[in-house]
N, C-alpha and C positions, 0 to 999 in steps of 0.2 A: 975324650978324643977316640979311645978305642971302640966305643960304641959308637960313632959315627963312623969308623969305619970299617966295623962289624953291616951296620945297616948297608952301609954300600955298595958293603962285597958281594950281601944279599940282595940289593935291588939293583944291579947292574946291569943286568940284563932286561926286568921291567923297562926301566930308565929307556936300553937302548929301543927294545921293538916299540917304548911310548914315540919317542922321536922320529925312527922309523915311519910310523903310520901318518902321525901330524905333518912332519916337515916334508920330505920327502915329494908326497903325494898335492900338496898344497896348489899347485896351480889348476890341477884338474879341479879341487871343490869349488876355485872361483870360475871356472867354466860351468861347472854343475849345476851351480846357486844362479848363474846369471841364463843359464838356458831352464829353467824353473819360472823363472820370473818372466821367459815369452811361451812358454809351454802354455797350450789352453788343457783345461779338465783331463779330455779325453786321451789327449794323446799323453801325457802325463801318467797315467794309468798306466797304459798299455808298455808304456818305457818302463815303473817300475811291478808289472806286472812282470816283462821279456825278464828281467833281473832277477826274481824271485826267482820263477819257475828257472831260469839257468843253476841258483845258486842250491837251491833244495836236491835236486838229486847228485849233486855232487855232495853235501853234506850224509845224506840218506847211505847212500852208496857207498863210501869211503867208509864211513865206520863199520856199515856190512861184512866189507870185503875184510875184517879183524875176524869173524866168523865161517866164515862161509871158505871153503875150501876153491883155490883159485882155479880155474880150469885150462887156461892158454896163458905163456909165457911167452914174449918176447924174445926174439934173438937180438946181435947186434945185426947179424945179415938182414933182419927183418925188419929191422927199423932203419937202415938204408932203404932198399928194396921199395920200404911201403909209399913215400912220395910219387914214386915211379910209375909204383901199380896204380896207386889213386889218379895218377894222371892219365895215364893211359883210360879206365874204365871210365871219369868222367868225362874225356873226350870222345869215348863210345857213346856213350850218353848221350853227348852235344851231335851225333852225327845221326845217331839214332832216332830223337825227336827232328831233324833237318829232314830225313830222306823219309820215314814212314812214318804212320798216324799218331798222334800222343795218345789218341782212348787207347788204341792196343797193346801200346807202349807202358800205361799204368794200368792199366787191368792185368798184367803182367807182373807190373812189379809192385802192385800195390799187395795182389794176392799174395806173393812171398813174404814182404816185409808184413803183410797185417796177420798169417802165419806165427811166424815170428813174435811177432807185437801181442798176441792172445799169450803165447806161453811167458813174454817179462810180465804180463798182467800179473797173470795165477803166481811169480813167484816173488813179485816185487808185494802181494796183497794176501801173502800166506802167513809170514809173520804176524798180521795185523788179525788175520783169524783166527791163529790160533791165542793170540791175547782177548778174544773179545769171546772165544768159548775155547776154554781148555780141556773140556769133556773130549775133545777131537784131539787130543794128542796120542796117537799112537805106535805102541813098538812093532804090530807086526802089520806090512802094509797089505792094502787088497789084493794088490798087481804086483807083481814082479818079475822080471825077464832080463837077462842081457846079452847084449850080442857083440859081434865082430863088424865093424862097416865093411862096408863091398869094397872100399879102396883100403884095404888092410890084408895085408899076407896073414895066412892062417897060423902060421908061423910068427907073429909078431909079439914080443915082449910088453907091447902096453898093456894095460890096462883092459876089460873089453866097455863098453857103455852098458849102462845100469838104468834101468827104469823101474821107479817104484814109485805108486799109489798111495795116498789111503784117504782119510775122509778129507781130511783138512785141503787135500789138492783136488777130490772133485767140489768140493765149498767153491777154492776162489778158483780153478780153471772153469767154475760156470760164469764167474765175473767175469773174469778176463773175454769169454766167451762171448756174455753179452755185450760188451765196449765193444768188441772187433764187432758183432752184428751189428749195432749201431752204427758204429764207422762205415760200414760198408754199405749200409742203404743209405744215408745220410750225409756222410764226408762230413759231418762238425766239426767244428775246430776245436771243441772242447772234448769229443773222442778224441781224436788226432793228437791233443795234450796230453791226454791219461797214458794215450800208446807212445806218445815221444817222452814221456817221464818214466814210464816206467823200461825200454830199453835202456835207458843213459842209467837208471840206478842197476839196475842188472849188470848193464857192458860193463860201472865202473867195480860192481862188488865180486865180475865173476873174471878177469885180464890184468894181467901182472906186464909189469912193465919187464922185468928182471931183476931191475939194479937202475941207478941212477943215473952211470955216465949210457946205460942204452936210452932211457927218457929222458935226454937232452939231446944226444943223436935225432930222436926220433920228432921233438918238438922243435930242434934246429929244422931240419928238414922240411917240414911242413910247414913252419916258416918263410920259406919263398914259395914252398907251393901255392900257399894260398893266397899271399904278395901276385906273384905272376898271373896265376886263372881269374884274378878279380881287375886288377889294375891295367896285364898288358892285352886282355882278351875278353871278348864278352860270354864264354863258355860259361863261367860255373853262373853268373846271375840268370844266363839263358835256361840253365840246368834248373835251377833254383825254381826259377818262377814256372817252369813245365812239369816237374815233377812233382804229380798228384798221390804222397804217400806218408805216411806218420812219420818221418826224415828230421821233422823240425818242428819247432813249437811256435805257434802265431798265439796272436792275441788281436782284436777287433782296434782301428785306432779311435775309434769311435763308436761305442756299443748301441747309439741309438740311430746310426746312421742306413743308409739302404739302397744302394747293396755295401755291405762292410769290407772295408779293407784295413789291411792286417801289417802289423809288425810283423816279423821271423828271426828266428835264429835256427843254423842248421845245430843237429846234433853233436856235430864232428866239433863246434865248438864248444861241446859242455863235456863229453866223452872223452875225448883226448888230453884234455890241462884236468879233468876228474882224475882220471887214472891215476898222472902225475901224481897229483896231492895226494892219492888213497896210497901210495906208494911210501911219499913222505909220512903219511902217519903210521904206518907200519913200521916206519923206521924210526919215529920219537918212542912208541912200544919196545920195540926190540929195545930202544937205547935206552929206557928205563928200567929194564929189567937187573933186577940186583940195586936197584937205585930205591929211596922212598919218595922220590919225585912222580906224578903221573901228570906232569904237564907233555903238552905236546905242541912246541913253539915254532915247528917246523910247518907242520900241520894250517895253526893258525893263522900266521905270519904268509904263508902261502895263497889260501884259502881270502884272508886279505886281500892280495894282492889279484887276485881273480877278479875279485869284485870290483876291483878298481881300476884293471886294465878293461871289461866289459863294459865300463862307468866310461872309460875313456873313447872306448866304440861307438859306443853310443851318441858321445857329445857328438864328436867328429863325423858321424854319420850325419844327426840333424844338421852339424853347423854348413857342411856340404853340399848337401842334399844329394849326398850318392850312395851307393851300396862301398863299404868298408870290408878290407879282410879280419876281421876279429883277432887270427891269430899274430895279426902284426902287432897288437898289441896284448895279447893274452899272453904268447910264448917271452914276451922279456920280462916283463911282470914277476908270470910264474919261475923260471930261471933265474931271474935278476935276483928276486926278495929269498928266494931259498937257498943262494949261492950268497948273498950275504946275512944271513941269519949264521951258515956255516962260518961265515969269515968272523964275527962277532964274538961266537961262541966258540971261536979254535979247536971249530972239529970239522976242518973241509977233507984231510984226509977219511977219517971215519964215513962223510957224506957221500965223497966218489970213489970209495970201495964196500959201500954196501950192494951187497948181492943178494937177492932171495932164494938164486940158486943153487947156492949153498947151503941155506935155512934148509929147503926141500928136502935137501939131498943129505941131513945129518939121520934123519932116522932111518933112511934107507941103509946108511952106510953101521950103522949101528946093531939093525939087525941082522945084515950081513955079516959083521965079525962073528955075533952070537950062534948065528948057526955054524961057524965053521970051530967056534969053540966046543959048540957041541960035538 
């Protein structure tokens, strides 16, 4: 008897997240299985193509972002705020392509964002360089410079910006280079992929939510946002299917078709519930530390539950045959399954007081006392 409930104590939590995933989620497989069985080839493809390429650079990204030092944090003003801004600028948008030309409109904004899109190339494809030639790792870089930006007091405490070089970054910023050249004579969709997969691993390895109760403010929010510009207005599908720019990832619904038309998914639904999760894994880390556990059930439990709210987009898009807001079902998903894995495991306080803010701010605070020891 004591070994039975020795095993128990130990698999208790397996137990819960196995039930979790089977029971829970179970109506959706039998919509899955039965829109499979009317799905022809092609489009079958391209539905679990949109899924893959969603789930990979939140996978990719996520664990980066354990390396890679974060560069922008979230406020809670900011994760208020940002529904508002996102409304506002894609109604610019939608007014934008209404009253003047779309060429001049996306030669505009393609140049910025394909900008953009060459340097996540070079940094999402430098890792991969320097594993495939090591001989290019180096401590002193070719180029080095940093400066002040123009909208910074010269007087300002931050930081200043750092640029540095060396072989390994002109290797892949010539890849990157040549994707964006590609893309821009060409407009492929399989450029367009490279630059929309490597933003979303980038945005998610290189943006910090904060803290957990700010990325649920922040995924509450956007939750009606994107509820309202799909459902009660034709703005963001008008926006969607006008904007000619690496923003989203398509795939062909029929690769042998002519002219091909395309699935999509914008960014903002892989990038925004990414973040979240790289967030939650930073916090099964942290909460393992001092433990010999290295599981991270926040992490997967989560990561889960993405796939499965995207899975659920999906159905309900085809069953429709309309355009879906994703995050109607991506944000309870992700909130839902990571707010009861806390409840399961009796650490909801622990989950909505983790802060990064604080992680940041212990070595600062630390070599501040040291120098005034000194």
């Amino acid at each position: 008897k004591n070994k039975d409930k020795d095993w128990l104590n130990t698999h208790t939590h397996t137990i819960e997240y196995s039930l979790l995933y089977l029971i829970f989620p179970s109506p959706f497989y039998i919509c899955f299985f039965k829109l499979i069985m009317e799905l022809d080839g092609g489009l079958l493809i391209a539905y679990v193509a949109i899924i893959s390429m969603a789930c990979f650079p939140i996978l990719i990204g996520s664990f980066s972002s354990l390396d890679q030092k974060v560069t922008e944090s979230m406020t809670v003003e900011d994760a208020w705020k940002f529904p508002f801004i996102g409304s506002a600028v894609l109604f610019g948008l939608y007014l934008a392509f209404k009253w003047f030309s779309k060429e001049y409109i996306n030669l505009l904004l393609s140049s910025y964002f394909l900008l953009f899109g060459i340097l996540a190339v070079a940094g999402s494809v430098k890792p991969l360089v320097l594993r495939i030639f090591p001989s290019l790792h180096s401590t002193t870089p070719l180029f080095k410079k940093s400066f002040v930006p123009f909208w910074r007091s010269k007087d300002s405490k931050e930081e200043p910006f750092k640029i540095e070089l060396d072989k390994a970054d002109l290797v892949s910023g010539s890849f990157g280079l040549g994707v964006g050249i590609w893309y821009a004579f060409t407009k492929h969709w399989v450029a367009n992929n490279i630059l929309g997969l490597c933003f979303s691993i980038e945005g998610i390895a290189l943006l910090s939510l904060g803290s957990y109760k700010i990325g649920s403010i922040l995924l509450g929010g956007l939750f009606f946002y994107d509820i309202f510009w799909v459902f009660g207005t034709d703005v963001m599908v008008t926006v969607a299917k006008s904007f000619d720019a690496p923003i989203k990832l398509v795939f062909p619904k029929n690769l042998l078709a002519d002219p091909l038309q395309f699935s999509m998914l914008g960014l903002g639904d892989i990038v925004i519930p990414g973040v979240f999760i790289a967030l939650l894994l930073r916090f099964d880390v942290k909460s393992n530390v001092g433990r010999k556990s290295t599981s991270k059930p926040y992490f997967w439990v989560t990561f889960a539950a993405y796939f499965l709210g995207l899975l659920t987009t999906i159905v309900v898009m085809h069953t429709f045959r309309a355009a879906q807001p994703a995050l109607l079902y991506l944000v309870p998903a992700c909130l839902g399954s990571s707010f009861l894995c806390a409840f399961l495991r009796n650490e909801i306080t622990a989950l909505l007081s983790y802060s990064e803010d604080t992680i940041s701010k212990e070595p600062q605070d630390q070599s501040n006392s040291s120098k005034k020891e000194e």
